[in-house]
mmCIF file of the N, C-alpha and C atoms, coordinates in Angstrom:
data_MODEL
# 
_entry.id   MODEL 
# 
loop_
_atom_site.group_PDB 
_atom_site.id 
_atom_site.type_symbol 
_atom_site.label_atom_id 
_atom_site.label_alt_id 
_atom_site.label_comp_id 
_atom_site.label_asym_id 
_atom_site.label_entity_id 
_atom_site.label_seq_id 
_atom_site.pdbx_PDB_ins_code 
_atom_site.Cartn_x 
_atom_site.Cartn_y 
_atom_site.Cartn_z 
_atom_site.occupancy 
_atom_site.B_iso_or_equiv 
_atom_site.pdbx_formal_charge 
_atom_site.auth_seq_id 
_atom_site.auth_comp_id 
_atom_site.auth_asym_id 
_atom_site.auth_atom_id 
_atom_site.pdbx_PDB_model_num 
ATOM 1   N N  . UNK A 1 1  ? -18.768 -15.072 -11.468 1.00 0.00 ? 1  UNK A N  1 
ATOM 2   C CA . UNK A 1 1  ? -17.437 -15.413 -11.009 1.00 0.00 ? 1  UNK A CA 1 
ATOM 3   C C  . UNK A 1 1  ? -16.421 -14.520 -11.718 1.00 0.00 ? 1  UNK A C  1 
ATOM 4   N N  . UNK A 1 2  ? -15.686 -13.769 -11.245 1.00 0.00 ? 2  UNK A N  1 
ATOM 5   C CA . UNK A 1 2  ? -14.813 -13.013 -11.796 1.00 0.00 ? 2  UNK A CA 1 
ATOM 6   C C  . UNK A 1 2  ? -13.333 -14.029 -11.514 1.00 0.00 ? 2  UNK A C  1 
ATOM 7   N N  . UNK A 1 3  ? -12.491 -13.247 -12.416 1.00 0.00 ? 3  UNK A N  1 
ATOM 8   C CA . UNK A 1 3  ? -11.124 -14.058 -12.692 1.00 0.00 ? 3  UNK A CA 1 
ATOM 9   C C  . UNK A 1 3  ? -10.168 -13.209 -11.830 1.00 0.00 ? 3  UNK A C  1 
ATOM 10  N N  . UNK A 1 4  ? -9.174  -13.783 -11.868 1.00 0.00 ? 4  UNK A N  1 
ATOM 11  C CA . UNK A 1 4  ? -8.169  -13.123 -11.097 1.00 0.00 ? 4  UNK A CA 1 
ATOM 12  C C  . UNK A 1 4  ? -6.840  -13.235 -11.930 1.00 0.00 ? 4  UNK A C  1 
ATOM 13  N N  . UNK A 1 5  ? -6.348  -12.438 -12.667 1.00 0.00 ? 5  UNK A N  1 
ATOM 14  C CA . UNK A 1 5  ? -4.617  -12.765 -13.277 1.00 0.00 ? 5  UNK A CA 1 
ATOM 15  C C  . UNK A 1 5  ? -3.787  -13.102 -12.165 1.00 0.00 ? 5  UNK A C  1 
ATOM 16  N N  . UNK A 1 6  ? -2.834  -13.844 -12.719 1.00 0.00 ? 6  UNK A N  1 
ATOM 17  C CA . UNK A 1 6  ? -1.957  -14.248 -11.832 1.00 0.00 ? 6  UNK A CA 1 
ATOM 18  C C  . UNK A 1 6  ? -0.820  -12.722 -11.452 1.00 0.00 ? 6  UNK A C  1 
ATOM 19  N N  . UNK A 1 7  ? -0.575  -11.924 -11.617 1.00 0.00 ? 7  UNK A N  1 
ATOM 20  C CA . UNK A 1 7  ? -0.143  -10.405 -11.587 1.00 0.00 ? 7  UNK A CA 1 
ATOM 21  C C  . UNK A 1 7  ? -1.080  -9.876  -10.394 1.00 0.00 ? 7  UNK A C  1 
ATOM 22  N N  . UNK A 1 8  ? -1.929  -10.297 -10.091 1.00 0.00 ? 8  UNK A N  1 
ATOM 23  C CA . UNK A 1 8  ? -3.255  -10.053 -8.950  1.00 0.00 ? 8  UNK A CA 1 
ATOM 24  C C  . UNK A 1 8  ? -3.079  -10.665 -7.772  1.00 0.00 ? 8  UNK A C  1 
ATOM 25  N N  . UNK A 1 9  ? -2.427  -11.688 -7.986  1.00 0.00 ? 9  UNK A N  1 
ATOM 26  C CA . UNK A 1 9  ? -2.442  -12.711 -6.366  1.00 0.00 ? 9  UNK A CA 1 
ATOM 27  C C  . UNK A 1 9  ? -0.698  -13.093 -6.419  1.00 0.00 ? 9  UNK A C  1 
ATOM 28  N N  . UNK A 1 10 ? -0.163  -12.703 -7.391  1.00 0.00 ? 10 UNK A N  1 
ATOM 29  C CA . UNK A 1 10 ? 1.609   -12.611 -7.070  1.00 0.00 ? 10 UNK A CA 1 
ATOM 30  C C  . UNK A 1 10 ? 1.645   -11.764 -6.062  1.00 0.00 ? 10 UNK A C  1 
ATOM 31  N N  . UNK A 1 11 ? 2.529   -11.806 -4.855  1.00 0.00 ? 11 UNK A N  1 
ATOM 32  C CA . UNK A 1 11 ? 2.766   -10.975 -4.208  1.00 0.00 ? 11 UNK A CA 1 
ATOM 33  C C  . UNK A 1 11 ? 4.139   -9.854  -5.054  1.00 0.00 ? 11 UNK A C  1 
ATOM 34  N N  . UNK A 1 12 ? 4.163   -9.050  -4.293  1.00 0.00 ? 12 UNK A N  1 
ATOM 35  C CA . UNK A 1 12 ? 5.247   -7.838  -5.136  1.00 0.00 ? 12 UNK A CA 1 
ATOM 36  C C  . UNK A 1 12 ? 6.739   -7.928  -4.107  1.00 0.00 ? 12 UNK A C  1 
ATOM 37  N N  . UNK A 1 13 ? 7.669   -8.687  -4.553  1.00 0.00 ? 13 UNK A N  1 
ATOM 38  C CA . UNK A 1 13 ? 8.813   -8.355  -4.187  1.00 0.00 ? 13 UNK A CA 1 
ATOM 39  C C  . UNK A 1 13 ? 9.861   -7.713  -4.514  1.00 0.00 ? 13 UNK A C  1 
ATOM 40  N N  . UNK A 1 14 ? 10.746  -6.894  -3.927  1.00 0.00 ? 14 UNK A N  1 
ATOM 41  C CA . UNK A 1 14 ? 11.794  -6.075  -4.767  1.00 0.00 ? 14 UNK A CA 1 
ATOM 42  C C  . UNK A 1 14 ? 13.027  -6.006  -3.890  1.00 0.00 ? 14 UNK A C  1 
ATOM 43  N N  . UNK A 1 15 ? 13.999  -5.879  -4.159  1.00 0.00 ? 15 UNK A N  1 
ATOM 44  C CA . UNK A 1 15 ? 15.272  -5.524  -3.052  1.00 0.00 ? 15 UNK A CA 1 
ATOM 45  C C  . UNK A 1 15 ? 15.339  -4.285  -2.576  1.00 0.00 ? 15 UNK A C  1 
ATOM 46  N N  . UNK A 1 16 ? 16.138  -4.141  -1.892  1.00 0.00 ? 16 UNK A N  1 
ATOM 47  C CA . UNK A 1 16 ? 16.193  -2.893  -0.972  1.00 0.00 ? 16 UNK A CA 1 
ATOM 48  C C  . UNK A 1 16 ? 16.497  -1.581  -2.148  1.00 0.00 ? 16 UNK A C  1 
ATOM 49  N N  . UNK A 1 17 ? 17.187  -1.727  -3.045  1.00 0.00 ? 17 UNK A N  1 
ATOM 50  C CA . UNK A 1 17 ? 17.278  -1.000  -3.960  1.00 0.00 ? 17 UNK A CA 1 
ATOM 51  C C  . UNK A 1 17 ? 16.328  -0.204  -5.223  1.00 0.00 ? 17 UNK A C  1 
ATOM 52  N N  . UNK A 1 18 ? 15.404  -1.895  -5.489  1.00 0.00 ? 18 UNK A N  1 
ATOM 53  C CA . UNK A 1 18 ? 14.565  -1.182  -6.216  1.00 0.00 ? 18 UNK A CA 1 
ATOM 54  C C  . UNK A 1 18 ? 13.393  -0.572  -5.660  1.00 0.00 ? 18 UNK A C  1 
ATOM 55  N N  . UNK A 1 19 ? 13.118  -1.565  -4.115  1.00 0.00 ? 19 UNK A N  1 
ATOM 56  C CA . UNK A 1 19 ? 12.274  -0.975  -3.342  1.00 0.00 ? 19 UNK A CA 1 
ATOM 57  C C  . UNK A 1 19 ? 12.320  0.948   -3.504  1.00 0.00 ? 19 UNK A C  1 
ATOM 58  N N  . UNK A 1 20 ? 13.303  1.378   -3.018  1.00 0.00 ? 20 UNK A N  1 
ATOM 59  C CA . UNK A 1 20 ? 14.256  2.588   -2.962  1.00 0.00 ? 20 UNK A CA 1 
ATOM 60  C C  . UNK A 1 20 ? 13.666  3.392   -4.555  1.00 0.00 ? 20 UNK A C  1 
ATOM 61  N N  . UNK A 1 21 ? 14.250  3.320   -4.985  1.00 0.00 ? 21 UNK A N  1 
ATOM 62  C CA . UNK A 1 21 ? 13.855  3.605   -6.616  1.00 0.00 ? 21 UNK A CA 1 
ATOM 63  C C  . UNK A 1 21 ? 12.777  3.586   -6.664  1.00 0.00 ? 21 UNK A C  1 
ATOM 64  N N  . UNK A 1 22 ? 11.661  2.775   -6.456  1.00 0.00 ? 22 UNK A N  1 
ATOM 65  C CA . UNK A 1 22 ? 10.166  3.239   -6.502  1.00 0.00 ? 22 UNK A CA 1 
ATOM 66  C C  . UNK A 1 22 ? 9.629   3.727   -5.825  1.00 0.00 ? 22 UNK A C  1 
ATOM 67  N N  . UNK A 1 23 ? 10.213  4.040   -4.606  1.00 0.00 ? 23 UNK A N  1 
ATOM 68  C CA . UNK A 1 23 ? 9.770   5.061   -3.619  1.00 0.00 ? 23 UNK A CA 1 
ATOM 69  C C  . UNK A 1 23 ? 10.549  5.444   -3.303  1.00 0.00 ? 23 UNK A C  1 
ATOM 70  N N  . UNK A 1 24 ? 10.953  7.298   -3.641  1.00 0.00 ? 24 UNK A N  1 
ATOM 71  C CA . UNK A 1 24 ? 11.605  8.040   -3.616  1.00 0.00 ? 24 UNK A CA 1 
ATOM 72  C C  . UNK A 1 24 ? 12.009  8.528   -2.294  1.00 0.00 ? 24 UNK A C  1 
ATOM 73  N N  . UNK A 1 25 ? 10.232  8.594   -1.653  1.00 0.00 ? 25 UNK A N  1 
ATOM 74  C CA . UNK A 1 25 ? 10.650  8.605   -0.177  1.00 0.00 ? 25 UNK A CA 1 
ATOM 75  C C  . UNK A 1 25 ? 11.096  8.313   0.529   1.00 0.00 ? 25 UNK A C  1 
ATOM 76  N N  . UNK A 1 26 ? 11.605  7.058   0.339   1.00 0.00 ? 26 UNK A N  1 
ATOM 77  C CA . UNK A 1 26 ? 12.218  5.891   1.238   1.00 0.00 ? 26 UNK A CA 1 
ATOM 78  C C  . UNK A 1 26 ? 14.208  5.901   0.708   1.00 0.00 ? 26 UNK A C  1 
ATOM 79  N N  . UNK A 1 27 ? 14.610  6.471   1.765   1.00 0.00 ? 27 UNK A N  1 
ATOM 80  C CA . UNK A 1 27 ? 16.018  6.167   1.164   1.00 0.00 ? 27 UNK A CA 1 
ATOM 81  C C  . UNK A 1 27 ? 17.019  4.845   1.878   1.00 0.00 ? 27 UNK A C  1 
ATOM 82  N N  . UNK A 1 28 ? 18.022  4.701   1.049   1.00 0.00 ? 28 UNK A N  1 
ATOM 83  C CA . UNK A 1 28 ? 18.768  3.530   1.119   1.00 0.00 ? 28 UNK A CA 1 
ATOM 84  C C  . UNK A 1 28 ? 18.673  3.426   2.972   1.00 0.00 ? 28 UNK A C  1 
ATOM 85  N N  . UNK A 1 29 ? 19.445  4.297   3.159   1.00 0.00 ? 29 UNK A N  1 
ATOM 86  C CA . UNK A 1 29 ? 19.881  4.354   4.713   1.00 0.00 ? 29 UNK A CA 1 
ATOM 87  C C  . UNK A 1 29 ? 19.183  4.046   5.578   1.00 0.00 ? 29 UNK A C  1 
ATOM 88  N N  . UNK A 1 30 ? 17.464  4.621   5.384   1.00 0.00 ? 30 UNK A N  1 
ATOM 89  C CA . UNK A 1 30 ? 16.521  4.649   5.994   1.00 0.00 ? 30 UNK A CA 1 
ATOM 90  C C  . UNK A 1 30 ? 15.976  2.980   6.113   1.00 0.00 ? 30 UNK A C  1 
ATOM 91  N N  . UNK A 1 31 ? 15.967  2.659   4.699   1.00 0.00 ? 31 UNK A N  1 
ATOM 92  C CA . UNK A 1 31 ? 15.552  0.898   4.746   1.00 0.00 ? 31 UNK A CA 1 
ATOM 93  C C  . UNK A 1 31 ? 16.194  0.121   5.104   1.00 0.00 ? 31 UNK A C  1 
ATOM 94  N N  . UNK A 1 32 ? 17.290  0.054   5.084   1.00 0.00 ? 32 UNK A N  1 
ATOM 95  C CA . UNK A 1 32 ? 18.459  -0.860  5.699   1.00 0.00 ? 32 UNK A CA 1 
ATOM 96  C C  . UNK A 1 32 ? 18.707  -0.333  7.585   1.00 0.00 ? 32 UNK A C  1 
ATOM 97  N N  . UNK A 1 33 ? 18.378  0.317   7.960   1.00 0.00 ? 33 UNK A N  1 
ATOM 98  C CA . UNK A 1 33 ? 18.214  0.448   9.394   1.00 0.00 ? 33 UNK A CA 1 
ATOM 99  C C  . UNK A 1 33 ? 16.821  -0.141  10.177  1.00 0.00 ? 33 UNK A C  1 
ATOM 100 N N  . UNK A 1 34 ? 15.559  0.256   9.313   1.00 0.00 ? 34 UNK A N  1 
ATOM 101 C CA . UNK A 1 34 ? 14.333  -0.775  9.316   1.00 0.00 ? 34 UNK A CA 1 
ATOM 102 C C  . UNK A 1 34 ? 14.924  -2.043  9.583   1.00 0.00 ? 34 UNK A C  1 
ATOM 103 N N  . UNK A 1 35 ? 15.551  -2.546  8.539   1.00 0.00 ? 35 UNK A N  1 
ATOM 104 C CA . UNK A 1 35 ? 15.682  -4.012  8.605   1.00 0.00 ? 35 UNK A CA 1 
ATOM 105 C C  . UNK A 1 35 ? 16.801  -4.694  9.615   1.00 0.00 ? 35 UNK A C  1 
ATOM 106 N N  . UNK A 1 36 ? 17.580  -3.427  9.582   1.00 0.00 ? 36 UNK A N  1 
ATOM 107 C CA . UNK A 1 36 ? 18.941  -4.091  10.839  1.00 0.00 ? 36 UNK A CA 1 
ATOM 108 C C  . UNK A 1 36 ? 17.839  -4.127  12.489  1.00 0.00 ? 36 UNK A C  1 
ATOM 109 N N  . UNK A 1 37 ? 16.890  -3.441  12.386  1.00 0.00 ? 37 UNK A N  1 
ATOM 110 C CA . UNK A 1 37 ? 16.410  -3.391  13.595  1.00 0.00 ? 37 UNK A CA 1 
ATOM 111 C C  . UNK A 1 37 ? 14.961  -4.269  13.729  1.00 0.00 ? 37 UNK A C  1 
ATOM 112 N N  . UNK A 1 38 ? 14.798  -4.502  12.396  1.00 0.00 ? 38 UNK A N  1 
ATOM 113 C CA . UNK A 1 38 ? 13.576  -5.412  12.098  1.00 0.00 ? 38 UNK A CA 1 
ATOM 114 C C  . UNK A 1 38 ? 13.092  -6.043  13.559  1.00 0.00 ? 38 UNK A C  1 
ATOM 115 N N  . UNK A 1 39 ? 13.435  -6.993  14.383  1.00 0.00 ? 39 UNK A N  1 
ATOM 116 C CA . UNK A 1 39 ? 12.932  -7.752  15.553  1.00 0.00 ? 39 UNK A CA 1 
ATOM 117 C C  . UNK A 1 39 ? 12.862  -6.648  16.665  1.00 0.00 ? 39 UNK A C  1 
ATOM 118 N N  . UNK A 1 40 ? 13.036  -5.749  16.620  1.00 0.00 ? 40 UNK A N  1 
ATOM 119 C CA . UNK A 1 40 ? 12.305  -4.535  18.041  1.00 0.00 ? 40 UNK A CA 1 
ATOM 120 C C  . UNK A 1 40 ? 11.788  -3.644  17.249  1.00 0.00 ? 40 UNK A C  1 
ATOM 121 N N  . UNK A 1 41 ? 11.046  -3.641  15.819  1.00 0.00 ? 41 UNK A N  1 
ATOM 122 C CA . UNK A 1 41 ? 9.930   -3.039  15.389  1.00 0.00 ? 41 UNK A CA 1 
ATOM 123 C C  . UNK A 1 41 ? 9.341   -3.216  14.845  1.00 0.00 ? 41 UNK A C  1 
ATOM 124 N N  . UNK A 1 42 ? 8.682   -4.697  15.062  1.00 0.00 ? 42 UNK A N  1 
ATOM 125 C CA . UNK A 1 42 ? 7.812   -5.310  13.951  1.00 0.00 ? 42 UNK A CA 1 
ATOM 126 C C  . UNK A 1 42 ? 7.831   -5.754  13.021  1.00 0.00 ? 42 UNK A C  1 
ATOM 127 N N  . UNK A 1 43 ? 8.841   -4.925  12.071  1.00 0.00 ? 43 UNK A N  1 
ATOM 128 C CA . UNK A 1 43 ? 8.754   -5.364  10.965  1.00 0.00 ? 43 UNK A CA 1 
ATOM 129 C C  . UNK A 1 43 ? 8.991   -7.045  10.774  1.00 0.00 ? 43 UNK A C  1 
ATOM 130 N N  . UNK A 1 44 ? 9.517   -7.665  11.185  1.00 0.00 ? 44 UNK A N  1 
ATOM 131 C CA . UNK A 1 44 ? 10.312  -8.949  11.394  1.00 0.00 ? 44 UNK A CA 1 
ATOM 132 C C  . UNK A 1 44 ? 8.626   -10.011 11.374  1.00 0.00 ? 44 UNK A C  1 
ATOM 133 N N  . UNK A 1 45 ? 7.753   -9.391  12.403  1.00 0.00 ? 45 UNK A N  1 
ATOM 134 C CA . UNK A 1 45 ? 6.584   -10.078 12.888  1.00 0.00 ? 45 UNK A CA 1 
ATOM 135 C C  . UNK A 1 45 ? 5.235   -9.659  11.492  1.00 0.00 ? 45 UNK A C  1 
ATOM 136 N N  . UNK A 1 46 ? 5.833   -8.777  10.913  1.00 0.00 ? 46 UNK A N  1 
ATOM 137 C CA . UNK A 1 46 ? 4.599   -8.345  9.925   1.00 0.00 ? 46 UNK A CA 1 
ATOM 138 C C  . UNK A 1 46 ? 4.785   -9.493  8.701   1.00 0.00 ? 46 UNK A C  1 
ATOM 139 N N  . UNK A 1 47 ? 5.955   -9.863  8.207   1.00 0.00 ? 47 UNK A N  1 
ATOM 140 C CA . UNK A 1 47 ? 6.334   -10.859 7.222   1.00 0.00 ? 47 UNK A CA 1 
ATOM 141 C C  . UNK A 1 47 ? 6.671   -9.871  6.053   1.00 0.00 ? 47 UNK A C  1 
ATOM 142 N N  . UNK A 1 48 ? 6.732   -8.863  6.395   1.00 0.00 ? 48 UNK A N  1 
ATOM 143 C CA . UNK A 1 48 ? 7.587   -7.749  5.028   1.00 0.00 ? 48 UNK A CA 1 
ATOM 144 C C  . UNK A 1 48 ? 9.170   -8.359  4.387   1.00 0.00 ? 48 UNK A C  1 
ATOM 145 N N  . UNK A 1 49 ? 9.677   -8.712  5.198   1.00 0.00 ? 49 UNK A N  1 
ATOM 146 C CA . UNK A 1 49 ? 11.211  -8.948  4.896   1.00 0.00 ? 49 UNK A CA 1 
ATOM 147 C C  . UNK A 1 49 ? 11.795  -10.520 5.065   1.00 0.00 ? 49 UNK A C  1 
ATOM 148 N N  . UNK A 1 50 ? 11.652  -10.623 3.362   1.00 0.00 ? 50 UNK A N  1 
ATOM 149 C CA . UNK A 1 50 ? 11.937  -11.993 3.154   1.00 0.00 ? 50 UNK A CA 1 
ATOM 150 C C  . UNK A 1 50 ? 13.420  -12.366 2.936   1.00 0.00 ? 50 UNK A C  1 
ATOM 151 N N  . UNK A 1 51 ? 14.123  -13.282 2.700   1.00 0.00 ? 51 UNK A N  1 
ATOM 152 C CA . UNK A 1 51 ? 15.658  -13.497 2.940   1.00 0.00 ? 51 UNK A CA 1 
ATOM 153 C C  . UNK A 1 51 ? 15.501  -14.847 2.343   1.00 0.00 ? 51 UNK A C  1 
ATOM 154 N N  . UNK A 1 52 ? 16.161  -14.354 1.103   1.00 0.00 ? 52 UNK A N  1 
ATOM 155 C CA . UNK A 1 52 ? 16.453  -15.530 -0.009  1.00 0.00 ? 52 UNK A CA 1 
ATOM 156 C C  . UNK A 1 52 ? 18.203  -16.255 0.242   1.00 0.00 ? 52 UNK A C  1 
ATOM 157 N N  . UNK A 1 53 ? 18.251  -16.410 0.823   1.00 0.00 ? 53 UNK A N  1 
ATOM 158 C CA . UNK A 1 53 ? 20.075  -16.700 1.000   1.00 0.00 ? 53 UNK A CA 1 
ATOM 159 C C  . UNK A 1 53 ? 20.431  -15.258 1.153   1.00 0.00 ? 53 UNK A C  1 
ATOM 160 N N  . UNK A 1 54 ? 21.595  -14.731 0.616   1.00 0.00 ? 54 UNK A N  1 
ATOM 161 C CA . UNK A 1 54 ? 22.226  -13.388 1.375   1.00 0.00 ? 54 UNK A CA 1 
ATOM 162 C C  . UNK A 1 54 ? 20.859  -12.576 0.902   1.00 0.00 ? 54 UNK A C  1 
ATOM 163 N N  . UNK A 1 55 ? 20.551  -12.296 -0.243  1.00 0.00 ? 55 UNK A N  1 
ATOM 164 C CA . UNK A 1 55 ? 19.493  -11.475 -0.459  1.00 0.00 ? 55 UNK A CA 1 
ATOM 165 C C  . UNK A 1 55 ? 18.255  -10.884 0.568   1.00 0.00 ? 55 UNK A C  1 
ATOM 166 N N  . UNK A 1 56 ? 18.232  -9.560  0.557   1.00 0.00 ? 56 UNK A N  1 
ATOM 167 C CA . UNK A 1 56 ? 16.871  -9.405  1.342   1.00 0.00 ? 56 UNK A CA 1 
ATOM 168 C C  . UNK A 1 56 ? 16.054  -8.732  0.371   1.00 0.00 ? 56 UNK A C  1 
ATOM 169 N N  . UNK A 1 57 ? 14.734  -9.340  0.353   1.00 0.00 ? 57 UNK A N  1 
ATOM 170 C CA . UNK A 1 57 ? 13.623  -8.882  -0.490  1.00 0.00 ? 57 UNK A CA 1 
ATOM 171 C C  . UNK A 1 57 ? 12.484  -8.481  0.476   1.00 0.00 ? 57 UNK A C  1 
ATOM 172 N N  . UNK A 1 58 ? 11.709  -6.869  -0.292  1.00 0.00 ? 58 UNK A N  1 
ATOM 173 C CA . UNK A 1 58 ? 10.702  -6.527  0.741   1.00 0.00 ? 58 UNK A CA 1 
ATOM 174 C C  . UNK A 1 58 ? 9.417   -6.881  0.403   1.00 0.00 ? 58 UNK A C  1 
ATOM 175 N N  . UNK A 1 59 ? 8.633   -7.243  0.457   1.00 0.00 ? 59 UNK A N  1 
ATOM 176 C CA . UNK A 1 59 ? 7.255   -7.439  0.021   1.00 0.00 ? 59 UNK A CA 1 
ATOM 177 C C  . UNK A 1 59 ? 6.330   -6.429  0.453   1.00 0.00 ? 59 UNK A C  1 
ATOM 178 N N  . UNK A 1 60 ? 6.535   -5.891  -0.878  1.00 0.00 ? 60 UNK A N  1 
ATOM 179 C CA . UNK A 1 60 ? 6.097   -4.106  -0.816  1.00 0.00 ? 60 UNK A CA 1 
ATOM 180 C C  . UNK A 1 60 ? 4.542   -4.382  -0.279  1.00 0.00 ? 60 UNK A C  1 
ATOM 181 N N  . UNK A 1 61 ? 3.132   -4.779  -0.493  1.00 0.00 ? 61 UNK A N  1 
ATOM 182 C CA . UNK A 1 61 ? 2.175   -5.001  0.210   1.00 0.00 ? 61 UNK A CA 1 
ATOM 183 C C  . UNK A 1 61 ? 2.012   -5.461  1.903   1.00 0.00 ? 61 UNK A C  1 
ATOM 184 N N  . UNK A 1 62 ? 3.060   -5.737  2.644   1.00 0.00 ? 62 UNK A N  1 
ATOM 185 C CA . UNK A 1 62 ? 3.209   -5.827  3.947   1.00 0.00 ? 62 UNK A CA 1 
ATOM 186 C C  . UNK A 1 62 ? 3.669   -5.277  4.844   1.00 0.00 ? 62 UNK A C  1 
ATOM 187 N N  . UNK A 1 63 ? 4.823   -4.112  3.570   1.00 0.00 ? 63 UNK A N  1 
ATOM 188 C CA . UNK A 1 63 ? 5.914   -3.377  4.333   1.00 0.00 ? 63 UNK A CA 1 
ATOM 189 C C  . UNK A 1 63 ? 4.877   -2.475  4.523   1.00 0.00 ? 63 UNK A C  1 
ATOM 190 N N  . UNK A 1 64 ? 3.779   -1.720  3.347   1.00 0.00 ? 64 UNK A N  1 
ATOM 191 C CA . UNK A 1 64 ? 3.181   -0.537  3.685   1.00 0.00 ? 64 UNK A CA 1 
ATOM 192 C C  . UNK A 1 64 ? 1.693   -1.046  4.581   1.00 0.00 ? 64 UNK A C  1 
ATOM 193 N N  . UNK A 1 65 ? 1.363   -2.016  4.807   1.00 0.00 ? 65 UNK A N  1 
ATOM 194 C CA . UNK A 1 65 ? 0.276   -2.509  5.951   1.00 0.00 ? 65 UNK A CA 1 
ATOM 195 C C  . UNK A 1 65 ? 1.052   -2.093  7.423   1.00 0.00 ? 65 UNK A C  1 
ATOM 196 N N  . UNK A 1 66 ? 2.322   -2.409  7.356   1.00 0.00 ? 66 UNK A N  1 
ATOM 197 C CA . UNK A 1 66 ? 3.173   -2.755  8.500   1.00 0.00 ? 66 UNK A CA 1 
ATOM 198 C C  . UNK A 1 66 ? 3.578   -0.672  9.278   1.00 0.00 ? 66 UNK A C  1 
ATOM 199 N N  . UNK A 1 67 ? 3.282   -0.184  7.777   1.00 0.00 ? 67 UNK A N  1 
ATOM 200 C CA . UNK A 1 67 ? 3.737   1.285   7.954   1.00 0.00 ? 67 UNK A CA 1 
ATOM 201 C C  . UNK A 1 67 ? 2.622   1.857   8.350   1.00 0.00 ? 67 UNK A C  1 
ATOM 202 N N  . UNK A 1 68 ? 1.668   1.634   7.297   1.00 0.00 ? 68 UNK A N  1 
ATOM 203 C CA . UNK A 1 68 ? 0.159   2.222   8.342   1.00 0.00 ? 68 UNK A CA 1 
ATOM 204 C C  . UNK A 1 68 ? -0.040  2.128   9.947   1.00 0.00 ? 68 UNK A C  1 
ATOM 205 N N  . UNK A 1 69 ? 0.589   0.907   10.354  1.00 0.00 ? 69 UNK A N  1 
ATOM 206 C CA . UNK A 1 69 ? 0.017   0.219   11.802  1.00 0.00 ? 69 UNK A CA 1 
ATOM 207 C C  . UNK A 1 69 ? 0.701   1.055   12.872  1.00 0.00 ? 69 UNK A C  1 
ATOM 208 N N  . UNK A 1 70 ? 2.060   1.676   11.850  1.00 0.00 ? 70 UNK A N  1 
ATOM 209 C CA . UNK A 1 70 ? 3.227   2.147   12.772  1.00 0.00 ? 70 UNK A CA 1 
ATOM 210 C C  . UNK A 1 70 ? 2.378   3.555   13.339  1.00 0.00 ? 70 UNK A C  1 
ATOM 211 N N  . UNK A 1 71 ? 1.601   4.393   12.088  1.00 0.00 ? 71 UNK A N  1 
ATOM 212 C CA . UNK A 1 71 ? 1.101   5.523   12.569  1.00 0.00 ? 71 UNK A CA 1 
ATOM 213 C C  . UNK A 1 71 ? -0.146  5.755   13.940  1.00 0.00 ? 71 UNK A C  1 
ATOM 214 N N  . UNK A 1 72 ? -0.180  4.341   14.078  1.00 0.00 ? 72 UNK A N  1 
ATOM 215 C CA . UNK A 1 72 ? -1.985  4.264   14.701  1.00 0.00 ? 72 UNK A CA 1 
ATOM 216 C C  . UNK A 1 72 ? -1.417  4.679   16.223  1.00 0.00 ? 72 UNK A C  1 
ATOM 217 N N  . UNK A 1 73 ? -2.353  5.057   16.935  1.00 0.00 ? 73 UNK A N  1 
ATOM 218 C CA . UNK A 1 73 ? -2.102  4.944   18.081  1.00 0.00 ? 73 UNK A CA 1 
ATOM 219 C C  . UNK A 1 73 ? -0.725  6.799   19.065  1.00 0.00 ? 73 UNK A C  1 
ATOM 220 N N  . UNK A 1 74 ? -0.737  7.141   17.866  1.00 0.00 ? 74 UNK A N  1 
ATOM 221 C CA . UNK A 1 74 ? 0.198   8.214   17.813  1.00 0.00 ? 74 UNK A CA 1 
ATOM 222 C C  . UNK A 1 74 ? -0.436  9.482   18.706  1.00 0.00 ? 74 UNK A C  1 
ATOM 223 N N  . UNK A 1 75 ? 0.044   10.313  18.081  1.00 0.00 ? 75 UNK A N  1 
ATOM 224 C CA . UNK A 1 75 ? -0.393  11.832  19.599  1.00 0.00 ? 75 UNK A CA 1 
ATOM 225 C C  . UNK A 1 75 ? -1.152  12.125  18.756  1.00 0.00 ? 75 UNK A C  1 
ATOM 226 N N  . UNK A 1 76 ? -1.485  12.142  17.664  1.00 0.00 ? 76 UNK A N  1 
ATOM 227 C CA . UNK A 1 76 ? -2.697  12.648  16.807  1.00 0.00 ? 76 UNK A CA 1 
ATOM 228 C C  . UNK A 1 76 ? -3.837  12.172  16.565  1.00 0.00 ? 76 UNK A C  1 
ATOM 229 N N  . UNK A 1 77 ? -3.967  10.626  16.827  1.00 0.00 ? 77 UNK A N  1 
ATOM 230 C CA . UNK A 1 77 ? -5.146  9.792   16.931  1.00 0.00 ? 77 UNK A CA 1 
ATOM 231 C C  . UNK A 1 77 ? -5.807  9.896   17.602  1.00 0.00 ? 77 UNK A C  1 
# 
């Protein structure tokens, strides 16, 4: 039986900012248009973008499941 830390089964949430900051790639503008458009691209249906009262938090493990899914199916596949 192996153990699991609780750091292991926490999910990872961050705001749009620090999201941003840890991935360089991802800029402000770019994430906050994701999310204004969230319900005509999934994201909304993947469960990435949580909403604590005004706050929006991303749950970095769903946003990048949700980003993989975006590539599938493309002119290169």
């Amino acid at each position: 039986m192996t153990k699991t830390t609780l750091a292991e089964t926490t999910p990872i949430y961050l705001t749009v900012n620090q999201f941003c900051t840890n991935h360089p790639a991802f800029k402000l503008g770019g994430i906050r248009a994701l999310i204004f458009n969230e319900n005509s691209n999934g994201l909304s249906s993947s469960g990435a973008i949580v909403r604590m009262g005004r706050k929006v938090l991303i749950h970095q493990e769903r946003f990048f499941n949700w980003l993989d899914n975006q590539s599938k199916g493309g002119a290169n596949n």
